[in-house]
Structure formats: C-alpha cells, structure tokens
C-alpha positions in Angstrom: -83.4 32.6 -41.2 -80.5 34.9 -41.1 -80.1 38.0 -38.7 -77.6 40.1 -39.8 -77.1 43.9 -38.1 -78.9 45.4 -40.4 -82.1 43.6 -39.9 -81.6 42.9 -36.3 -85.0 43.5 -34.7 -87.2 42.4 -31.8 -89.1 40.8 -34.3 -86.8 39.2 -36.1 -85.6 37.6 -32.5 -89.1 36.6 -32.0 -89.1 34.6 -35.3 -86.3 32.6 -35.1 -87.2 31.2 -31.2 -90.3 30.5 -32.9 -89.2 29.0 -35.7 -87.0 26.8 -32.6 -90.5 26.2 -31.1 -91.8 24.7 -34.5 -88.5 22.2 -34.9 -89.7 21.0 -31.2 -93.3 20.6 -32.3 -92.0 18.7 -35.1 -89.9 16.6 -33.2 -92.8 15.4 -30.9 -95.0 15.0 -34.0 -92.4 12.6 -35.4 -91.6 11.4 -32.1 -95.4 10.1 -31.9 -95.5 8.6 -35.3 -91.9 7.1 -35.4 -90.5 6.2 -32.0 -89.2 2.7 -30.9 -92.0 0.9 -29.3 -90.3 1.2 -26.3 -90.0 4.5 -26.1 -90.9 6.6 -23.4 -92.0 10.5 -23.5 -92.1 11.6 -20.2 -88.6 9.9 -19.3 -86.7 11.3 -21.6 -87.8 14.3 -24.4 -91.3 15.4 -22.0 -89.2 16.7 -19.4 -86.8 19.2 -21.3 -89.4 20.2 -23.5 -91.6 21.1 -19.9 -88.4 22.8 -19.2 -87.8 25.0 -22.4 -91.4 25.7 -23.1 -91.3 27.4 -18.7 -88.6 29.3 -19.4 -90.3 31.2 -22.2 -93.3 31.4 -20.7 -91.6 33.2 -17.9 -90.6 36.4 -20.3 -94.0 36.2 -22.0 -95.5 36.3 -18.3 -92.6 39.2 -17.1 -93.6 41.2 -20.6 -97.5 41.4 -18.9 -96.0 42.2 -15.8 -95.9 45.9 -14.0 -92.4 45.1 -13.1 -91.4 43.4 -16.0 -88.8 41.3 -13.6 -88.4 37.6 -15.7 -88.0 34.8 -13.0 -86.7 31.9 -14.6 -86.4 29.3 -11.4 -90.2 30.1 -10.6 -91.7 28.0 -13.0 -94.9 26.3 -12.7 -93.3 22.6 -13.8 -96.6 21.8 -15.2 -96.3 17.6 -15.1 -98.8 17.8 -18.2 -96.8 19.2 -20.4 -93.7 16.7 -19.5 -96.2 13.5 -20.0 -98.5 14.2 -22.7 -97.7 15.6 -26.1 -100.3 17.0 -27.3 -100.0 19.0 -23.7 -96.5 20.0 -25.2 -98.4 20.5 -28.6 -100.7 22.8 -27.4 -97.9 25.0 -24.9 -96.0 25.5 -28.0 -98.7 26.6 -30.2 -99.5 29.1 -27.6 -96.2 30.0 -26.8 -95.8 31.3 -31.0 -99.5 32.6 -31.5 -97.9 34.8 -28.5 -94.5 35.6 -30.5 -96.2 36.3 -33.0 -98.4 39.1 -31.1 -95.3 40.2 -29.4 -93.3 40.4 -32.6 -95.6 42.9 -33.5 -95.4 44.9 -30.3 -93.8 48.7 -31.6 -93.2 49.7 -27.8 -91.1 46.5 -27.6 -87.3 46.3 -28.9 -83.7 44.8 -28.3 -83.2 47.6 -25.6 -86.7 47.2 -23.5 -85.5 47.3 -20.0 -86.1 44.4 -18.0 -85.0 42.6 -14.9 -84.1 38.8 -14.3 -84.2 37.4 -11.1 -82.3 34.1 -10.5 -81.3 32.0 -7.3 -77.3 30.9 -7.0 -75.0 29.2 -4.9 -74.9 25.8 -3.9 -78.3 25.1 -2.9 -80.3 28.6 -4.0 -79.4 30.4 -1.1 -78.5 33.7 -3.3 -81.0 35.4 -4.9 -79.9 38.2 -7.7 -81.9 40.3 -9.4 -79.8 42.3 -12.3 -80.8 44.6 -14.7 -81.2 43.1 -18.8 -83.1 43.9 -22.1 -85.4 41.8 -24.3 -82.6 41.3 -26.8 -80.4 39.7 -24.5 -83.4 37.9 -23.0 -84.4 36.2 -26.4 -81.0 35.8 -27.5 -80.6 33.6 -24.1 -83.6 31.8 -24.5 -83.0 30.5 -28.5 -79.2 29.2 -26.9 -81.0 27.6 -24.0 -83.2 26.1 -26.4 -81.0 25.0 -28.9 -78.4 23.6 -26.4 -81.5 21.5 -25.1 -81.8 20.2 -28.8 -78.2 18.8 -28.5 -79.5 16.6 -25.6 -82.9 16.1 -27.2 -81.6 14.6 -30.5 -79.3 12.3 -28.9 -82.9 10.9 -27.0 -84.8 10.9 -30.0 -81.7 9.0 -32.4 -82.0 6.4 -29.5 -85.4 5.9 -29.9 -84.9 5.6 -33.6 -86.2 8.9 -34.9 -83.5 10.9 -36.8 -83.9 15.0 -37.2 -81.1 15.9 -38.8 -77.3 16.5 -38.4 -77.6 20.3 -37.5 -80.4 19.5 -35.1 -79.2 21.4 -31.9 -76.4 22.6 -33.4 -75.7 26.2 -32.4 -75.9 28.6 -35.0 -71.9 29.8 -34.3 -70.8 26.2 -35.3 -73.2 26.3 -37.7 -71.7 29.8 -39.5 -68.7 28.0 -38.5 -68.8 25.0 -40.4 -70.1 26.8 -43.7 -67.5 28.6 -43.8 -65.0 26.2 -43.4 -66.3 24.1 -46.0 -66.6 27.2 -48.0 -62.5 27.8 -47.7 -61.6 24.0 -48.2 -63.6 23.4 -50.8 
C-alpha cells in the first residue's frame, strides 16, 4: 500500500498497521506450521508480539476514553498472549476488526487531539504527559511495529521459517532501495 499526500488519511493509516498486524498473524501461522522442533514461542517471538499487540491496544483503549490520554507503559502484559498463539491469533484479529471500525470513524482524522503519557528517566521516575494527534500516534505505532519485525525475523530465520528479505524493513529503506536500484539499473 502506498500513502502519498494526496491520499493521506486516518484511514489510510489505519490500513497499513493493519495490514502490519496481518504479516504478524502470518508469521505465527507459519511459525506454527514450520518452526524447528525446538523452537520455542513464548521465548522468543510470544513476547514482542504481547508487546506490539499492548501498545495498540492502548490507542484503541485512549480513542474510548473521555480523556483520550494514550498510556503506553500501562499495559496489561497479558502472559496469554506471549505463550499461546492462537491467544496472539485472536488479539490481532481483534485488534483489525477494531481498525477497521475506526478507519471508518468521520469525527476521527490525522489532527484528532490526543495526549500520551509516558514514564522517563532512569528508572520511571519522570512522568510526562505531552500533547499529540492520531496521525502521529499511528505513524509511531506502524515504526514501532515494524522495527519489532527486524528483531522478529531474525528469531523466526533461526528457527528455520523464512518471511522474506523486506520483512521488518522500514518503509524509508524500502523507498530507498527502489529507488536506488531504479538509478543503477
């Protein structure tokens, strides 16, 4: 999917981290039917996907919230979703049937006020909470995600599953590249 400004919507931001959401369900799918036997979910992939799948749930939860304040470090770090796949399975397909509700959303674009809240310093003890929109929101999330996918494919070529040499490969190297074999060629 390409965004370019002239299409840049909500929506359109909605589809592509759902469309990230899809290569992760994917990868577990595969993962399942294609790991090493001595693999092991929860050690390695179960534990970043927990991790990605939180920190959208946290702007899906601030979105139904009165003050619409996303709190990225208070995260339920549900164990079930880190051990079990089809516990990631189903958090994912939850996570785009809500996307896909809130792509829809005509009160809802880039510029929708919002508030993150986030604890710094060495050991938490600074809490900020700074002013942000849902653009810059979503746009965070699908880098978060995809610089996860870096890591994640890395587990998953160790455990003998290949996805892919643009597998968490952020879009910028990806334009990147294209073009530069575009020029050379």
């Amino acid at each position: 999917m390409q965004i370019s400004p002239q299409n840049t919507s909500a929506a359109a931001l909605w589809r592509y981290n759902a469309a990230l959401l899809a290569q992760a369900a994917a990868m577990v799918t595969r993962l399942g039917a294609e790991a090493d036997a001595g693999f092991v979910y929860s050690r390695a992939v179960g534990p970043h996907l927990r991790h990605i799948i939180e920190h959208y749930l946290a702007l899906v939860n601030a979105l139904a919230s009165r003050d619409r304040c996303v709190c990225y470090d208070a995260r339920d770090r549900d164990p079930r979703i880190q051990t079990d796949p089809a516990a990631t399975l189903a958090a994912l397909k939850q996570l785009t049937d809500s996307f896909a509700a809130l792509a829809q959303e005509k009160n809802l674009d880039l510029q929708t006020p919002l508030l993150t809240r986030l604890l710094a310093g060495a050991r938490g003890e600074i809490e900020l909470t700074v002013d942000t929109s849902l653009g810059r929101e979503l746009l965070f999330l699908s880098s978060h995600t995809v610089h996860h996918f870096a890591l994640l494919g890395e587990y998953c070529r160790t455990a003998g599953v290949e996805l892919g040499h643009d597998f968490g490969k952020a879009p910028a190297t990806m334009a990147f590249e294209q073009l530069h074999t575009a020029t050379s060629a």
